[in-house]
C-alpha positions in Angstrom: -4.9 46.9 -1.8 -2.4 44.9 -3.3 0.2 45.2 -1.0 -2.2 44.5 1.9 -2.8 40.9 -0.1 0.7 40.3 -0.1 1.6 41.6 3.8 -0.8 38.8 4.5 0.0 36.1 2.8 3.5 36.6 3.4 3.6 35.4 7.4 1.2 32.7 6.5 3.9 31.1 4.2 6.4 31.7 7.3 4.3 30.1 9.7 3.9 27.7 7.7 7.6 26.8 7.7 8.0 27.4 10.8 5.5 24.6 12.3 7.2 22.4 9.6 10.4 23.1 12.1 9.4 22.9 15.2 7.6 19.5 14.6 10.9 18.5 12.9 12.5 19.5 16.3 10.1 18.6 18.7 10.6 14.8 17.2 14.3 15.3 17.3 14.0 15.9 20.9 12.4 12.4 21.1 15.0 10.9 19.6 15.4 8.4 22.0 12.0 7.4 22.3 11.9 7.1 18.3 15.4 5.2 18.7 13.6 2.4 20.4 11.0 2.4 17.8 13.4 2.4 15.0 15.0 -1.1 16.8 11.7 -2.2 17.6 11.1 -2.0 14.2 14.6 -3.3 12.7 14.2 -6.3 14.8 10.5 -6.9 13.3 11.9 -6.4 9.9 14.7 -9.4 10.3 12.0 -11.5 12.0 9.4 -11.0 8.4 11.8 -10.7 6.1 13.4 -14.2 7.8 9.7 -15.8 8.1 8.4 -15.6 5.1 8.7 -18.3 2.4 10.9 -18.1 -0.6 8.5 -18.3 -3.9 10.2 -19.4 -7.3 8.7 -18.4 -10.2 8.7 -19.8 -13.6 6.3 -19.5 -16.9 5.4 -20.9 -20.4 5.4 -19.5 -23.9 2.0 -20.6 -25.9 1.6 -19.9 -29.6 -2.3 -19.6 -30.8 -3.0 -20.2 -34.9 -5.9 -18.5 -34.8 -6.6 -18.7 -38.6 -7.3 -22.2 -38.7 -6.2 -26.0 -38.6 -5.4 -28.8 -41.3 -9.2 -29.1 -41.3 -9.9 -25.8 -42.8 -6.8 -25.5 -45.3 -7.9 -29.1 -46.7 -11.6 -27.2 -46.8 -11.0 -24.5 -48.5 -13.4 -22.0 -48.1 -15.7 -24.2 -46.4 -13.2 -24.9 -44.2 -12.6 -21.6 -43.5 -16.5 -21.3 -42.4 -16.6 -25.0 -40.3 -13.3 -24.4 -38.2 -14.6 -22.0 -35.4 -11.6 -20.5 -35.2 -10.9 -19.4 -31.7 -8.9 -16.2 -30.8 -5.9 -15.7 -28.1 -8.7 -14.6 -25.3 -10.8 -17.3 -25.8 -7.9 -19.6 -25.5 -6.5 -18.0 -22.1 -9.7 -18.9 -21.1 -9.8 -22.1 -22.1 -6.1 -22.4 -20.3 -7.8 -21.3 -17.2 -11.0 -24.0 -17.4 -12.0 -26.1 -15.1 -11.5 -29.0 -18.1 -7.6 -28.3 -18.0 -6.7 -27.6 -14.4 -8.9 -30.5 -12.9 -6.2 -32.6 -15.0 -3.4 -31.1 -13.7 -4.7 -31.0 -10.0 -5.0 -34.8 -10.6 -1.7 -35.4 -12.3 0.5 -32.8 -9.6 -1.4 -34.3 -6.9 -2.4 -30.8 -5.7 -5.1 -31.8 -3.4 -2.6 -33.0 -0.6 -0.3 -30.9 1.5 2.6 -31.1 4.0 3.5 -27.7 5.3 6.6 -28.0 7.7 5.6 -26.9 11.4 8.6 -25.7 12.8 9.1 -22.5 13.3 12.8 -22.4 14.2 13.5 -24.2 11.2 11.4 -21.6 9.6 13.6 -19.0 10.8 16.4 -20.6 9.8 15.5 -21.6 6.5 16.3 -24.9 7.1 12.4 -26.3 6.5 12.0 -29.9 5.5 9.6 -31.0 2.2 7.1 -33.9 1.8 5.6 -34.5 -0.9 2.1 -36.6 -1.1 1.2 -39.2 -3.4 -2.2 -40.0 -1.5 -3.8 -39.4 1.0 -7.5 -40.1 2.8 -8.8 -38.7 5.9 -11.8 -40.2 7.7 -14.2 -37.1 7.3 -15.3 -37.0 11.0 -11.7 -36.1 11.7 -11.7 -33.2 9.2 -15.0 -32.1 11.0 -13.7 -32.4 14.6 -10.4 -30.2 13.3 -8.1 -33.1 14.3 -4.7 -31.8 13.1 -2.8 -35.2 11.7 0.8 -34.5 11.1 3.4 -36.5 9.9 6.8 -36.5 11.9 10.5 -37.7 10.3 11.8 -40.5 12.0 15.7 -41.2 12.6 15.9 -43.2 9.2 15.2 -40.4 6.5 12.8 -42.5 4.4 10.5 -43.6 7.2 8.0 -41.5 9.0 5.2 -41.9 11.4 1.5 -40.5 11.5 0.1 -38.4 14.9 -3.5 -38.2 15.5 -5.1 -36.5 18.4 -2.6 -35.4 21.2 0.0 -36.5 18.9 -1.1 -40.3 19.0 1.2 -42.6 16.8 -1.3 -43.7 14.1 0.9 -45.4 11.8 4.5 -46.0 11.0 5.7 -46.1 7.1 8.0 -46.0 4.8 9.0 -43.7 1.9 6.7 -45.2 -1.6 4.8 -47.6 0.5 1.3 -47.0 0.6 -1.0 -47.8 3.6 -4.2 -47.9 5.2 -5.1 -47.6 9.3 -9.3 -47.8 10.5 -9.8 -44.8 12.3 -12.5 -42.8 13.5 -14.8 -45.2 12.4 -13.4 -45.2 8.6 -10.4 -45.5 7.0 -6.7 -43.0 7.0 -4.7 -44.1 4.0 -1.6 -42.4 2.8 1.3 -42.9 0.6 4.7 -40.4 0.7 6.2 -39.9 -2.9 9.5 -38.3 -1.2 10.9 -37.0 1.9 13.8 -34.8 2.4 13.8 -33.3 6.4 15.8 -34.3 9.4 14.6 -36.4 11.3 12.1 -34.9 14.1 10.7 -32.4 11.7 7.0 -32.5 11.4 4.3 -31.7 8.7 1.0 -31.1 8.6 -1.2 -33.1 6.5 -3.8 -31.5 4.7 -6.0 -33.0 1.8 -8.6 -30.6 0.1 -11.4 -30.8 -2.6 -10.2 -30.9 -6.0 -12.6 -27.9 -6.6 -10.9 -26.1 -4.0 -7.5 -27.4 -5.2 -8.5 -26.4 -8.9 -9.7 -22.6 -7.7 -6.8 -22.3 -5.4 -4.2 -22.6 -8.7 -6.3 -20.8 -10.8 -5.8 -17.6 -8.2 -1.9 -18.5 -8.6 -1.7 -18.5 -12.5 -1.3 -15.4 -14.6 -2.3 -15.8 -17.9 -1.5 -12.9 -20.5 -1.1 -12.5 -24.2 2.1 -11.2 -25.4 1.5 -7.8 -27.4 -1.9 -7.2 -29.0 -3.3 -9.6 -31.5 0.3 -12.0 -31.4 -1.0 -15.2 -30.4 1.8 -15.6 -27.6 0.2 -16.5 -24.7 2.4 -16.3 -21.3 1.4 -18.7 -18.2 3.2 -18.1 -14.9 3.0 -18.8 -10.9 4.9 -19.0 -8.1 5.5 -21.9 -6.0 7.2 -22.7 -2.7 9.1 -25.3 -4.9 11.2 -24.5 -7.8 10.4 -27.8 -9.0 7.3 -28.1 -8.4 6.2 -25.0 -10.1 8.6 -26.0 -13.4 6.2 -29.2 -12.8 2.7 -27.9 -12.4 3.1 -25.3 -15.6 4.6 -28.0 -17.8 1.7 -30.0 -17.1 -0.5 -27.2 -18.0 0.6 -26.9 -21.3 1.1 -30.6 -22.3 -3.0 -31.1 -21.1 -4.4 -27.8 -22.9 -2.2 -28.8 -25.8 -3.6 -32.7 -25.9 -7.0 -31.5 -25.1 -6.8 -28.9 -28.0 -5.8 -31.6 -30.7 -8.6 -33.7 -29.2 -10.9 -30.4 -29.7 -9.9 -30.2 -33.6 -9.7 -33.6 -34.1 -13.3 -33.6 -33.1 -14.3 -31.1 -35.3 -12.6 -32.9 -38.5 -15.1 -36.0 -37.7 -17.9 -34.0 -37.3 -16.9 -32.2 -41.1 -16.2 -35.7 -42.4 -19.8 -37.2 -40.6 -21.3 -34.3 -42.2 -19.9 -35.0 -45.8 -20.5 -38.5 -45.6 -24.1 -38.3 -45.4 -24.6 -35.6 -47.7 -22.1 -37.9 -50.5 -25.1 -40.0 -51.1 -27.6 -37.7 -52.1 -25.4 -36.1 -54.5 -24.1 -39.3 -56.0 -28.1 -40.0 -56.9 -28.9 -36.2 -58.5 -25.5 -37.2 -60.7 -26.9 -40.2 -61.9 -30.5 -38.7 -62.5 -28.9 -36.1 -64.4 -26.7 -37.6 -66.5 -29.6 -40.4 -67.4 -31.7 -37.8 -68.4 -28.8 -36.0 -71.0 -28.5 -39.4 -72.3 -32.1 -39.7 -73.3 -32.5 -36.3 -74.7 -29.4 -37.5 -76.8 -31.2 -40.2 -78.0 -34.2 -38.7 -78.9 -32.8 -35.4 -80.2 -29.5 -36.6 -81.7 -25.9 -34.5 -81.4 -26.2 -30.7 -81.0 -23.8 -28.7 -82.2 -23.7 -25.5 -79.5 -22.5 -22.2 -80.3 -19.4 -20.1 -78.6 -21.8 -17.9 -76.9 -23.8 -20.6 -75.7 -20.6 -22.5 -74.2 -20.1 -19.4 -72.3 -23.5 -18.8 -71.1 -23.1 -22.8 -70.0 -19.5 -22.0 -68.2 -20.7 -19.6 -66.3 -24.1 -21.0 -65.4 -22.5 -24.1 -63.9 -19.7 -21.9 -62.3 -22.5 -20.2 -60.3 -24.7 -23.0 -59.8 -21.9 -24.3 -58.1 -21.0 -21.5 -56.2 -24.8 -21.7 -54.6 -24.7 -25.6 -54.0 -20.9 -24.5 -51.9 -22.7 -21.8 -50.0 -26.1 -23.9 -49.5 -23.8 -26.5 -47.8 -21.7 -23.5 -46.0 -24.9 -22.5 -44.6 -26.0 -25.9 -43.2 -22.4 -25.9 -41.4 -22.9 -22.9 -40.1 -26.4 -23.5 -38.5 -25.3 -26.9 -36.5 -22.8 -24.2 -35.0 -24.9 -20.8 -34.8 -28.2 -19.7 -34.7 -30.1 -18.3 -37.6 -29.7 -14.6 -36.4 -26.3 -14.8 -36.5 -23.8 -12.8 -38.6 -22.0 -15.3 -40.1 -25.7 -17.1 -41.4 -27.0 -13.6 -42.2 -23.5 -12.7 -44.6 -23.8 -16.8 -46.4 -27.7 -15.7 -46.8 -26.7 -12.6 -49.1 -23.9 -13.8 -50.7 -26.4 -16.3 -52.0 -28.9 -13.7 -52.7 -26.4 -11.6 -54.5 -25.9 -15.5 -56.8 -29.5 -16.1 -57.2 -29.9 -12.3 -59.0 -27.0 -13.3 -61.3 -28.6 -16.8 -62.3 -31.7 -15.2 -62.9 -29.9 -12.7 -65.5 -28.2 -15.9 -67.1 -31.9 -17.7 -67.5 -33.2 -14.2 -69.0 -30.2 -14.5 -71.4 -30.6 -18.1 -72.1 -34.5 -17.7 -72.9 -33.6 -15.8 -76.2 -31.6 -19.4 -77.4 -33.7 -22.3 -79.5 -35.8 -24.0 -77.7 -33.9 -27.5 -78.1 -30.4 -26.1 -77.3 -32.2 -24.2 -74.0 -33.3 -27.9 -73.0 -29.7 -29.5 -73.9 -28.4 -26.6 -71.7 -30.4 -26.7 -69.0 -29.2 -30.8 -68.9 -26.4 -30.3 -69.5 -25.4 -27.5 -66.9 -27.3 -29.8 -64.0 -24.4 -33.0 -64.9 -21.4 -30.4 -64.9 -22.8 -28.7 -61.5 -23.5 -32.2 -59.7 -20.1 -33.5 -61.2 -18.2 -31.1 -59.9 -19.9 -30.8 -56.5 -19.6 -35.0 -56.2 -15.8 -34.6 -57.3 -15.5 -31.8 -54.5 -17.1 -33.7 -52.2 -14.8 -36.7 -52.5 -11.5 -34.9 -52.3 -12.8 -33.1 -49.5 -13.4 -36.6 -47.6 -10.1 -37.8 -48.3 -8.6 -34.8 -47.3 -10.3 -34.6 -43.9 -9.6 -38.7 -43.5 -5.5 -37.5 -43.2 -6.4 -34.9 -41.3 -8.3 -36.6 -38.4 -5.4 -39.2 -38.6 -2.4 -36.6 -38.1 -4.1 -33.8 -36.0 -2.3 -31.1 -34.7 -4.2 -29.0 -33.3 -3.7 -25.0 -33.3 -1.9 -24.5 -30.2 2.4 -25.7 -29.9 4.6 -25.0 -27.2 7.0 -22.1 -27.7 9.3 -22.5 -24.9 9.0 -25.0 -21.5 8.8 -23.9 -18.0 12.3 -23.2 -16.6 13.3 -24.8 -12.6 13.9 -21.5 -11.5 17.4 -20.5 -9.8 16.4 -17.5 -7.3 13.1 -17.0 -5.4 11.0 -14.5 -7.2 9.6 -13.1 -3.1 10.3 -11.8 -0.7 12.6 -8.8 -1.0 13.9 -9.2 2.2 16.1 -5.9 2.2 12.1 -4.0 1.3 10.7 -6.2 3.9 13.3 -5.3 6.2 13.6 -1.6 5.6 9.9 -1.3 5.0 9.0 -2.8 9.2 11.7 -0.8 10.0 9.9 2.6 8.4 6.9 1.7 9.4 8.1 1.3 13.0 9.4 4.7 12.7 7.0 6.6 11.7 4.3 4.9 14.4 6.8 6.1 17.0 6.6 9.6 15.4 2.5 9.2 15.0 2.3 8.7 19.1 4.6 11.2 19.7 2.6 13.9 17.7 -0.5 12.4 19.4 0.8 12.7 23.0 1.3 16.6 22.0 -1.3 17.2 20.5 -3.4 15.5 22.9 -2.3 18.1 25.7 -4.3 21.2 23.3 -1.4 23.2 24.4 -0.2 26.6 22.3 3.5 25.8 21.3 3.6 28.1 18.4 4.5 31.8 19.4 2.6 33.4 16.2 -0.6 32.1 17.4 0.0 33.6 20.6 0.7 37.2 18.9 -2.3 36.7 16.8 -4.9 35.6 19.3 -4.0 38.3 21.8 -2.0 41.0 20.3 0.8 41.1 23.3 4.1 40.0 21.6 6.0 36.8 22.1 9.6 38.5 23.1 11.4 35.4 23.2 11.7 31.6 23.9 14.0 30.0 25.9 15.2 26.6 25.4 15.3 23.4 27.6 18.7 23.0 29.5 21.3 20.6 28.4 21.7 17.0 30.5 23.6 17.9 33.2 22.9 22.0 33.5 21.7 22.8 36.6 20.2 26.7 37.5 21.4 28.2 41.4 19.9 31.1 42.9 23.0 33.0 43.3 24.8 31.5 40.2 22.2 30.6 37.7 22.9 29.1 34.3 23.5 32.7 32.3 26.4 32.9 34.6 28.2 29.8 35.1 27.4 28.6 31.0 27.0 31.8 29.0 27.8 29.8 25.7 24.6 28.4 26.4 22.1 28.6 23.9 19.5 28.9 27.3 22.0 32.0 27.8 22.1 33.9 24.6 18.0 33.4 24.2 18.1 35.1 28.0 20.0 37.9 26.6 17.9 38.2 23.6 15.2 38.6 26.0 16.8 41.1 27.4 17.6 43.2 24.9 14.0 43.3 23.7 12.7 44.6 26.6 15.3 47.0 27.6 13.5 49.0 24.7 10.2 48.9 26.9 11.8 49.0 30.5 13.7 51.7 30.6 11.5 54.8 29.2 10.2 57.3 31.3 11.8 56.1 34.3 9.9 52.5 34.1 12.3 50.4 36.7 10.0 47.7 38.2 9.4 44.2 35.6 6.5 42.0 37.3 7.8 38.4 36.4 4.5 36.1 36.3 2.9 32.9 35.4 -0.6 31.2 34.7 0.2 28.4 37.1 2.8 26.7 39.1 6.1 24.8 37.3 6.2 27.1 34.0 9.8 27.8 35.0 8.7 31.7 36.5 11.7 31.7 39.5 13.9 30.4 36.7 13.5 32.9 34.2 13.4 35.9 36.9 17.1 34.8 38.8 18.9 34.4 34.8 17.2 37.8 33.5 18.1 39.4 36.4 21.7 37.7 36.3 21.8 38.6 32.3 21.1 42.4 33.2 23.8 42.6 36.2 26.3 41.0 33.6 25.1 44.0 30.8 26.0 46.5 33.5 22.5 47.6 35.5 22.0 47.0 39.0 19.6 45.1 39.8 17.1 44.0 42.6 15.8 40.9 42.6 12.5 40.5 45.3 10.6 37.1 45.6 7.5 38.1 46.1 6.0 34.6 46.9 5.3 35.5 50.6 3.2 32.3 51.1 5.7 29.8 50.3 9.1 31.4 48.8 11.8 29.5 48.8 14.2 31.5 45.9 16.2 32.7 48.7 16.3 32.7 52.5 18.8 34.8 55.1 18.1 34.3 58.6 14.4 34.1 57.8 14.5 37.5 57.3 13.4 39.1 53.8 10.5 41.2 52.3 7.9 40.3 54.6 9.9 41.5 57.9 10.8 44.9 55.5 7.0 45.3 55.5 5.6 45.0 59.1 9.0 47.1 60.4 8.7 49.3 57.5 12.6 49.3 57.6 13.5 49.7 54.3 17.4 49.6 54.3 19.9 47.3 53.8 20.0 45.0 56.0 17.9 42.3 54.6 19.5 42.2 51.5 22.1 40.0 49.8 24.4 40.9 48.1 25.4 38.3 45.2 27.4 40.9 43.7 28.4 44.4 42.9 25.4 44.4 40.5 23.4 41.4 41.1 21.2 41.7 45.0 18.1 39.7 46.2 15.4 39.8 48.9 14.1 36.9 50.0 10.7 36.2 50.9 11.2 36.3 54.2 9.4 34.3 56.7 6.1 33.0 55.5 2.5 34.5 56.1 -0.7 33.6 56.3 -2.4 36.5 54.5 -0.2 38.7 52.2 -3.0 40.5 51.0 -2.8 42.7 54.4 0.9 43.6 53.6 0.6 44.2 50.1 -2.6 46.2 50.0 -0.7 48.8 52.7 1.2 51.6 51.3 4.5 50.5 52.5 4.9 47.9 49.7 4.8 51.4 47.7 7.0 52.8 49.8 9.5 49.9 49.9 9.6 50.6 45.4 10.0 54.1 45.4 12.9 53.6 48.2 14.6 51.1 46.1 14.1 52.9 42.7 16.4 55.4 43.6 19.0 52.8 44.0 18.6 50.3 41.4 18.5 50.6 37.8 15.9 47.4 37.9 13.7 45.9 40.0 12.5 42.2 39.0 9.5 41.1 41.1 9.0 37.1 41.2 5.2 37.1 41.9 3.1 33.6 42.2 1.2 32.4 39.4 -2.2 34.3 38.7 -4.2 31.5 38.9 -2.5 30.5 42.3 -3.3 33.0 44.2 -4.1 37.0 44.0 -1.0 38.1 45.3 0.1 38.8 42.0 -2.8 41.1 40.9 -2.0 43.5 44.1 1.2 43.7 43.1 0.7 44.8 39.1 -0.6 47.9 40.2 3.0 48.9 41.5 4.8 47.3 38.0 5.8 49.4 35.2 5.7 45.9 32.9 4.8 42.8 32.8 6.6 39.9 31.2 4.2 37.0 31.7 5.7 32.9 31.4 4.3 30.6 29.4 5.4 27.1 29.3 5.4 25.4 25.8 2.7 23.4 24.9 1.3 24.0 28.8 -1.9 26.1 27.9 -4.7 26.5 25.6 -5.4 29.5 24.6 -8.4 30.3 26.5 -5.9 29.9 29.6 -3.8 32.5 28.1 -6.5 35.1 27.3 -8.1 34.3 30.8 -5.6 35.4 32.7 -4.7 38.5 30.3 -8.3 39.3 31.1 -7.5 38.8 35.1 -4.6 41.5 35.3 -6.6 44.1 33.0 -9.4 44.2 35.4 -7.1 44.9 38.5 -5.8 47.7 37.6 -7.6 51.2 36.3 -4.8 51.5 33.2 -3.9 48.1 31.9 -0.2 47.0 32.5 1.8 46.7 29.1 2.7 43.3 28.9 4.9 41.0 27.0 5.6 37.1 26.6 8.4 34.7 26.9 7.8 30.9 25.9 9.6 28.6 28.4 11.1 25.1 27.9 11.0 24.9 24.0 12.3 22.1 22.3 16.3 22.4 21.2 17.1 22.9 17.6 19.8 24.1 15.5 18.2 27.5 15.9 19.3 27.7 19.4 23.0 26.4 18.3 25.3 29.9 18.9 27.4 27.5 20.4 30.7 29.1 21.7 30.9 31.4 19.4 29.2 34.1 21.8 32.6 33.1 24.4 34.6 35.6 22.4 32.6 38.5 23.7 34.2 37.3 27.0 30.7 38.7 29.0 32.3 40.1 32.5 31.2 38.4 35.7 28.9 39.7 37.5 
């Protein structure tokens, strides 16, 4: 069972390859229709590699210090807690906000445009450049889609403006700006620079700063170098190498001086904060340390022990670790809500302090009752002394702070005028049209054959209808012409059409000539498969090998494969004269009957007994006999004769029938005759390949002539 697997599979992989070569061949055989493709297609590629634009590229090197600003190393802790600080994605963001590229829209202008309209110039990369300092158009002409362009005039620094139908509007001058009613408002421009010659033209374009803003935000590329490194990159392209050096600079220097503004911001609202709470805490100093001093008076000095200056140490430590947290807390809710993490963690940190206090009053509770009051005083001056001292240095910290802001965010390395254009690849471009080209050319090729359903593969053929395929003979070279009495096997043997003919032949000399079969029915489906053809070379091939042969057109209603005296077969018949005398004699080996003259009705000669009585004469004197009957689907002349044939060898034209042709008219000769004919076919007209390429090496055989 194994090996049946195997059989199998094997001449699936085979015929596999082989359709893998004949498409390979049947495009190479189209070479010249895939040749004007491929320069189609090569000229394409010069024109879009040539068209498009040059692009420069350029970018910026950011550094984030995303733990923090001067604010929140002069606070400490607390600072730590009031600078949000704000991590490398958030800042990419922030490079990409509306808030930093409205600026630089503004400051580069980038609402206007002048795009060069030449398209020679194009081509030849020879484009002018305008750039726009200002410019206004009257809104009714934006809504009627009046182009206004802008053309160079024979002084290079002076230009004039063209309305509708290229109207002069205005004439100006490099720097100068101007103003012209039109269409019922007012057109006002002003040209920063000009560098074209002079009869160029631009067209003017001036766009929302909305659209101009969302326009270079799809142009920018904003990236963090590495995980977690605070390296942000910016870059674009821009038709301008200059411009795009520009634009990014400008990017940077705004986010930069609206960052310091940002932090500088936040410092004020710290030292507002402070300010207001310095008051209150000045006051609960004073209370306390008037009430120490009157419970000195009253009480006198009190001399404390070590333990109790302990207890009192660390009492005010955390009593002042609460007050800090407290005030951490109140930051943190003018920033976040209650719910949030950073509220929740200050919330048990202070929880965790207010279990510790409440151990240090347990322990203090076992102490005299006077030194428990003189404690409790005198742990309320240290904490609000401490807390007011905090307080202070903390405001005059933040006071240098707002003064010589920073920010978080410095420039690691400026946007470069780029040398080379970043696009297009013009050799990708180029090869790329080129390919593409191609490979369209191939697509419509494989289409057009495809299209025609036609069987062109010879094991679908064998496997559809069980009759072998027993050979296929290849288109003739440019210039080979096939002759009756010298056809193509004869006059170019080294061939490849010739050596497939002799293939042929050998394949069915090992059905022909048993048991005294002598007479090969040569037939096709319909007319043009190449029938006459491949009857006058097998015959030829056959005389060469050394049989004599008789070839007998048996088209009796229009033969034309040979014609002597418009005598032939059909004159044989009605005088049942079956000698020599009709005969020619192309050589000692090689001899045809013509048609003869033609009838209306064949059917009445061929249904007689003397057409069997003209073969059995001539099977005693030939070795073969090659009968050139009309196409089956023509005509029925070809069914009387198969009952006369030993064999037939049916033509098929490549790629010229479906299958259902096929087994139709393999269907047709079984049911004329009682015993079905065996039967063989040859494929006609097959596309060269190197499989067909014997070449000359065949001419050493030195085949005799007929």
């Amino acid at each position: 069972m194994d090996n049946n697997v195997s059989q199998n599979v094997a001449p699936k992989q085979e015929d596999d390859e082989i359709d893998i070569l004949e498409i390979l061949m049947f495009l190479k055989t189209k070479w010249k229709f895939l040749l004007v493709f491929l320069l189609l297609g090569l000229f394409a590629g010069g024109v879009a590699a040539m068209w498009m634009r040059p692009a420069y590229k350029s970018d910026i090197l950011l550094q984030v210090d995303v733990k923090g600003n001067k604010s929140s190393k002069a606070l400490g802790e607390m600072g730590a807690l009031l600078d949000v600080s704000t991590p490398s994605e958030a800042e990419m963001q922030l490079i990409k906000s509306r808030m930093v590229l409205s600026s630089v829209v503004e400051e580069q202008r980038l609402c206007y445009s002048a795009v060069p309209l030449d398209k020679v110039d194009r081509l030849l990369h020879r484009e002018g450049r305008m750039d726009l300092e200002f410019l206004s158009i009257p809104r009714a002409v934006s809504e009627a889609k009046i182009k206004i362009k802008a053309r160079v005039l024979p002084d290079s620094t002076k230009f004039e403006l063209l309305g509708e139908d290229d109207a002069v509007l205005l004439k100006g001058e490099v720097g100068e700006t101007y103003r012209q009613p039109y269409a019922g408002d007012t057109l006002a421009i002003c040209v920063r620079s000009l560098n074209a010659r002079p009869g160029q033209t631009f067209l003017l374009g001036a766009t929302h700063p909305q659209m101009a803003v969302a326009g270079l935000l799809g142009g920018l590329s904003v990236s963090e170098e590495g995980k977690n490194s605070g390296i942000i990159r910016v870059s674009m392209q821009h038709a301008y190498p200059d411009r795009v050096a520009d634009i990014l600079n400008s990017i940077a220097n705004t986010y930069l001086k609206q960052n310091i503004e940002m932090r500088s911001a936040e410092a004020k609202k710290t030292l507002d904060f402070l300010e207001e709470q310095l008051p209150s805490v000045k006051a609960k100093l004073d209370s306390s340390e008037q009430k120490l001093t009157s419970f000195r008076n009253a009480n006198g000095t009190i001399d404390l022990s070590g333990e109790t200056r302990v207890h009192l140490e660390k009492d005010v430590s955390l009593q002042q670790r609460l007050l800090e947290l407290e005030q951490k807390k109140q930051e943190a809710l003018r920033l976040f809500q209650a719910e949030h993490p950073t509220v929740r963690t200050i919330e048990q940190q202070q929880a965790r302090l207010y279990g510790e206090i409440a151990k240090q009053k347990k322990a203090a509770d076992k102490l005299p009752k006077t030194q428990q009051e003189f404690l409790s005083l005198q742990e309320e001056v240290e904490v609000n002394n401490k807390l007011y001292t905090n307080l202070l240095n903390n405001i005059q910290q933040l006071r240098v702070v707002q003064a010589g802001e920073v920010g978080n965010v410095r420039i690691v390395d400026q946007a470069y005028v780029p040398i080379k254009p970043a696009k297009p690849n013009r050799k990708l471009i180029f090869g790329g049209v080129a390919l593409a080209f191609l490979l369209l050319g191939c697509a419509i090729v494989l289409v057009r054959r495809m299209s025609h359903n036609g069987v062109a593969s010879s094991t679908e053929v064998e496997q559809a209808t069980g009759i072998g395929v027993y050979g296929k003979l290849p288109m003739l070279g440019k210039g080979t012409e096939n002759n009756v009495l010298n056809p193509v096997v004869h006059e170019k043997p080294d061939e490849p059409f010739a050596e497939a003919v002799r293939a042929l032949r050998t394949a069915l000399e090992f059905s022909l000539f048993a048991d005294g079969k002598k007479v090969l029915m040569v037939s096709g489906l319909i007319e043009g498969v190449g029938k006459s053809f491949v009857s006058t070379n097998l015959a030829c091939s056959f005389a060469m090998s050394g049989k004599k042969v008789l070839l007998v057109d048996m088209d009796l209603r229009r033969g034309r494969m040979f014609k002597k005296g418009h005598k032939g077969l059909c004159e044989m018949l009605r005088a049942e004269k079956f000698d020599d005398e009709y005969i020619e004699v192309v050589s000692e080996n090689y001899h045809i009957i013509g048609s003869g003259k033609r009838v209306v009705n064949p059917g009445d000669l061929l249904n007689k007994s003397r057409f069997g009585t003209f073969l059995d004469t001539f099977r005693k004197k030939y070795d073969l006999i090659i009968l050139d009957t009309p196409p089956v689907f023509q005509c029925s002349d070809a069914l009387l004769v198969e009952k006369y044939a030993d064999y037939l060898l049916c033509v098929l034209k490549q790629s010229a029938h479906s299958m259902d042709n096929i087994q139709e008219a393999l269907s047709t000769f079984d049911r004329s005759t009682e015993t079905p004919l065996p039967k063989a076919f040859v494929f006609n007209e097959c596309e060269r390949h190197s499989g067909y390429g014997y070449g000359g090496y065949y001419g050493y055989y030195g085949y005799k002539k007929y």
